[in-house]
ZAMARGU-4260 file (C-alpha; in steps of 0.2 Angstrom, whole numbers, plus 5000, padded with zeros to 4 digits):
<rodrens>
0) 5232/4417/5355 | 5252/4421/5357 | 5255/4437/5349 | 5269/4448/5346 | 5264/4465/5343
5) 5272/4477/5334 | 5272/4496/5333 | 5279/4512/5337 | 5267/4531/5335 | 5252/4534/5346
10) 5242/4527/5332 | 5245/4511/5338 | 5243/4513/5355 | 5225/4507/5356 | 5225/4490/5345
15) 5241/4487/5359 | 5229/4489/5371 | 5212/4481/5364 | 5223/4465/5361 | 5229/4465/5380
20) 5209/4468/5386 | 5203/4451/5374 | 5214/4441/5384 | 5228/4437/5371 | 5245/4432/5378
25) 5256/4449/5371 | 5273/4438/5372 | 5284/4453/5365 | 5281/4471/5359 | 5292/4477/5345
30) 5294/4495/5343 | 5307/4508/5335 | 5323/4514/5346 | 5320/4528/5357 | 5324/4544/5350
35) 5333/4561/5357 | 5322/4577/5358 | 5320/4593/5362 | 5337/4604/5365 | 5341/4594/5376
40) 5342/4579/5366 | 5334/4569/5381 | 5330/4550/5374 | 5310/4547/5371 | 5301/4532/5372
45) 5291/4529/5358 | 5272/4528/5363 | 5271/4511/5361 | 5285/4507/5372 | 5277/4517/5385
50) 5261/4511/5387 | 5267/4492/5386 | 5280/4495/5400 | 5265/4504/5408 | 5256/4484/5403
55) 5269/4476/5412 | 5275/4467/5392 | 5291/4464/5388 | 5300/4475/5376 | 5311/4473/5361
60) 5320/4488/5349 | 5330/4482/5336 | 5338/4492/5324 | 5333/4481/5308 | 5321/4467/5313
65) 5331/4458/5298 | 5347/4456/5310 | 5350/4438/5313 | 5350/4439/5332 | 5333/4447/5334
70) 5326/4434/5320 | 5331/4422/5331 | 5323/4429/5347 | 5308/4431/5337 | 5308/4411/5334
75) 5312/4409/5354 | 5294/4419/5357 | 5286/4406/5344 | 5274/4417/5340 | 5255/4411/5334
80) 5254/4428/5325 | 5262/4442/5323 | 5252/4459/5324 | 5260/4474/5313 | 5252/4492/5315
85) 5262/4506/5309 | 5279/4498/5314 | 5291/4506/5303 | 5303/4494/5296 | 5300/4482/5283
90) 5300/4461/5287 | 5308/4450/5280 | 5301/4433/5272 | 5309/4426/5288 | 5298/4434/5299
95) 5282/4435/5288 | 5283/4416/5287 | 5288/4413/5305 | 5269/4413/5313 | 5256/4400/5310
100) 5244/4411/5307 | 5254/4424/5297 | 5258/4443/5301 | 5245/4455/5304 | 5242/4471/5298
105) 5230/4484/5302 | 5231/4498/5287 | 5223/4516/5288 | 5216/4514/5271 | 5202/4506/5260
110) 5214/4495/5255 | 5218/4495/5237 | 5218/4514/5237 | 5231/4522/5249 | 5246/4508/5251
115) 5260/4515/5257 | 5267/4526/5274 | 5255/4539/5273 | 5236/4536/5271 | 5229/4545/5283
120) 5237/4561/5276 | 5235/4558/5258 | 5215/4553/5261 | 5214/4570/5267 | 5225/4579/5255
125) 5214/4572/5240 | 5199/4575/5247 | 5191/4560/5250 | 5175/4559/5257 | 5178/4540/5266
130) 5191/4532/5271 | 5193/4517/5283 | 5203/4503/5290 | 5209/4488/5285 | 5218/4472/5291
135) 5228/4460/5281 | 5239/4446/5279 | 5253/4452/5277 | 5266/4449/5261 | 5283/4452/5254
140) 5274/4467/5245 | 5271/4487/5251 | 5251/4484/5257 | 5248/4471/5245 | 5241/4456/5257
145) 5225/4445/5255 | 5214/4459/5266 | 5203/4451/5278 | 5191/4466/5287 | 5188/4482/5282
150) 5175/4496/5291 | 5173/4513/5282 | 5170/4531/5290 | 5166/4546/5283 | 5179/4560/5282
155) 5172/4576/5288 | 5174/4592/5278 | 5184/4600/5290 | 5192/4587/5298 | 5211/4587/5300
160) 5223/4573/5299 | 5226/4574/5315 | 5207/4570/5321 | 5205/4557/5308 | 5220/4551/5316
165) 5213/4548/5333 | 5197/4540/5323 | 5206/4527/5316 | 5215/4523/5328 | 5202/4518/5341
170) 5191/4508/5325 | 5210/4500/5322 | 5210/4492/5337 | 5191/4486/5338 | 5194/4479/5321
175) 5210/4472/5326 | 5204/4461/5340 | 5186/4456/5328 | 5200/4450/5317 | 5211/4438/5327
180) 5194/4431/5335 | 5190/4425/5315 | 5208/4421/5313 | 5205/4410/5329 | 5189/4401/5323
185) 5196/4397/5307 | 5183/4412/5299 | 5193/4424/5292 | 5192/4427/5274 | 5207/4431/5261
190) 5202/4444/5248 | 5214/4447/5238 | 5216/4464/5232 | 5218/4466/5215 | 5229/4479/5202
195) 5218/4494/5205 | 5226/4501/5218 | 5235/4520/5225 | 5249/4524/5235 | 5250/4536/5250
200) 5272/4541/5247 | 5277/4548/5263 | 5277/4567/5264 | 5291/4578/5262 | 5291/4597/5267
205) 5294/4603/5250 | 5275/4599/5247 | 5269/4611/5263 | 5274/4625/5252 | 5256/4632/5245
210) 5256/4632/5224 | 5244/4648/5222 | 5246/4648/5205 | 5240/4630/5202 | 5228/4624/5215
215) 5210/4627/5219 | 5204/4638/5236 | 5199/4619/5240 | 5215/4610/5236 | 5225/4624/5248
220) 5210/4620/5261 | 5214/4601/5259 | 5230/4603/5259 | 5232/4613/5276 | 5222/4602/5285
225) 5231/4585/5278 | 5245/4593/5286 | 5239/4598/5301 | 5246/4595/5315 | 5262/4585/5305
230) 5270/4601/5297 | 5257/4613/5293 | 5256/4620/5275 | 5265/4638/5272 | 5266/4656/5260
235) 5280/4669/5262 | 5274/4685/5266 | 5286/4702/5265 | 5300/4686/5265 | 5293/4679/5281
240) 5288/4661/5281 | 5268/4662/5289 | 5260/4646/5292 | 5242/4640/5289 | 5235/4628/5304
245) 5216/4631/5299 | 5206/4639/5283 | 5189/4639/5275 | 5185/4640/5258 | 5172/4651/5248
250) 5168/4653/5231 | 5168/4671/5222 | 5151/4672/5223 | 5151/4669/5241 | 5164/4681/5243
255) 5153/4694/5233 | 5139/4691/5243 | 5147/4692/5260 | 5155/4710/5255 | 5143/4719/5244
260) 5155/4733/5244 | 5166/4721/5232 | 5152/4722/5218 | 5156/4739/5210 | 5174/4730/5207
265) 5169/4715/5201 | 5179/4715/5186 | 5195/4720/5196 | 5191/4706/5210 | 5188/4691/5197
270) 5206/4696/5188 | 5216/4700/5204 | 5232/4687/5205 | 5230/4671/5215 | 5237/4674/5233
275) 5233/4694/5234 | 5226/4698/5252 | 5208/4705/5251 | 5202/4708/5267 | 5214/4709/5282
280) 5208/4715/5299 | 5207/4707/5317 | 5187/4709/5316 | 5183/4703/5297 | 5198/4693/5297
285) 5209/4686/5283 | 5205/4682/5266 | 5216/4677/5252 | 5213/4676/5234 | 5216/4659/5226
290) 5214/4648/5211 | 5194/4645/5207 | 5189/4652/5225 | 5196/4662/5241 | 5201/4656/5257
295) 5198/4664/5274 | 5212/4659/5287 | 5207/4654/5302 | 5222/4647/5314 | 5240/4654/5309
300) 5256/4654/5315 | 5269/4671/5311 | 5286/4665/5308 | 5296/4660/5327 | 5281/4663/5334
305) 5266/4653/5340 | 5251/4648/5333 | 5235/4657/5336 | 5219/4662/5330 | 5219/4674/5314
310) 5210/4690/5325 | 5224/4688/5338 | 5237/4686/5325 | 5233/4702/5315 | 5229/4713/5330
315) 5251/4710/5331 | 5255/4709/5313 | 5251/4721/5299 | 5247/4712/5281 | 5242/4724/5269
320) 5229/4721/5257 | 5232/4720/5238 | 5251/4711/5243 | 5252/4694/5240 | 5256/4680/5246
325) 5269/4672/5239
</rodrens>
């Protein structure tokens, strides 16, 4: 089949790949303009760019793919499909109705929950115990397509986004190439999806900021590793930003039971504000108080500094226990 491919993150990397290995004919790859980075604001190929110049493909970067020049190279390429993961622009009904066998999309979701730019993150931020992939035909809708394959995984308990990430990614292109085959043979279904659905916003850093007040020990847990590696979750300290890379969650009966000593101060325990330091030592380690539970923080990162391991971290920086976190 004659496929333009289009995409821009690492994420997308291996369906690119996994399309070229089935013997499809790749005869464009789309991706975002390259971007400056670091202090030196040096120009960076997205990921996809470089592993389809490493493919020998041809590659295009428009700035909006609705611009009537690149439109009309699109219909120059006559495309049989065109393949969409994690692109980054929105198509126009000029392009979604160029292909004869429609646009493509591979979704990091169990499509209907989690449309949108974010569903890897929000599947972990919620506390989902599965999550999947997707593809789809696409539409003039945000995720909204006839869905043709789906295959679900389990979301560990400690998993970050970032290794569900590289999960999906891999199944995203496997399920990719099992759906163009279909597509081929004239197989495919079209399921169409239905109004229960949820959206997956894109993330903002206002949200890193970690509510003690009003979320569980499990909520700040899910929430630090939803945003780990992307931005990682955060508290003030003394006025110091610290971030949160890794935590655990106990309950306060675990807590009781893992330091007897805490038992003739039951009372005082159960009532202390959420966010108050209870153990902080570079051999016990770091627990916090929180909402319906504690945390113990594993990987943490001291504000203009690097992020370690919590015993490395405190063998540097004094946190009092009894102060909070704010």
């Amino acid at each position: 089949m004659k496929i333009v491919f289009m995409g821009t993150p690492d994420f997308s990397v291996n369906a690119l790949e996994n399309i070229v290995k089935a013997g499809h004919d790749v005869v464009g790859v789309i991706t975002q303009p390259d971007k400056p980075k670091g202090r030196g604001g040096k120009m960076q190929y997205t990921p996809v760019k470089e592993k389809a110049l490493e493919l020998g493909l041809d590659v295009y970067q428009p700035q909006r793919v609705k611009e009537t020049e690149f439109i009309e190279k699109l219909k120059e390429m006559n495309p049989d499909a065109i393949v969409v993961i994690a692109f980054g622009q929105i198509l126009p009904k000029a392009i979604l109705d160029m292909p004869k066998y429609g646009c493509i999309n591979v979704h990091a979701s169990l499509l209907p929950k989690y449309r949108g730019a974010a569903p890897i993150q929000w599947s972990v931020i919620d506390g989902e115990k599965e999550t999947g992939v997707t593809t789809m035909y696409m539409s003039a809708g945000m995720d909204t397509g006839d869905m043709i394959l789906k295959r679900e995984v389990t979301i560990g308990d400690n998993e970050t986004t970032g290794e569900l990430w590289d999960r999906l990614s891999k199944i995203g292109g496997e399920l990719l190439v099992e759906t163009v085959k279909k597509i081929e043979n004239g197989e495919a279904p079209r399921i169409k999806q239905g109004d229960d659905f949820t959206m997956a916003p894109m993330l903002n850093k206002e949200m890193s900021k970690i509510d003690w007040e009003n979320k569980t020990a499990i909520e700040i847990k899910n929430l630090v590793r939803g945003l780990n590696p992307i931005m990682g979750a955060y508290s003030f300290y003394d006025g110091k930003k610290i971030k949160f890379w890794k935590v655990q969650a106990y309950s306060d009966e675990q807590i009781l039971q893992m330091f007897p000593e805490l038992e003739e101060y039951k009372d005082r325990f159960l009532d202390l504000p959420e966010g108050t330091i209870l153990f902080s030592d570079s051999k016990i380690g770091l627990y916090i108080k929180a909402k319906e539970g504690n945390i113990k923080v594993l990987e943490i990162q001291g504000e203009n500094a690097k992020k370690m391991k919590t015993e490395d971290f405190l063998r540097g920086t004094y946190l009092a226990a009894g102060l909070c976190f704010e």
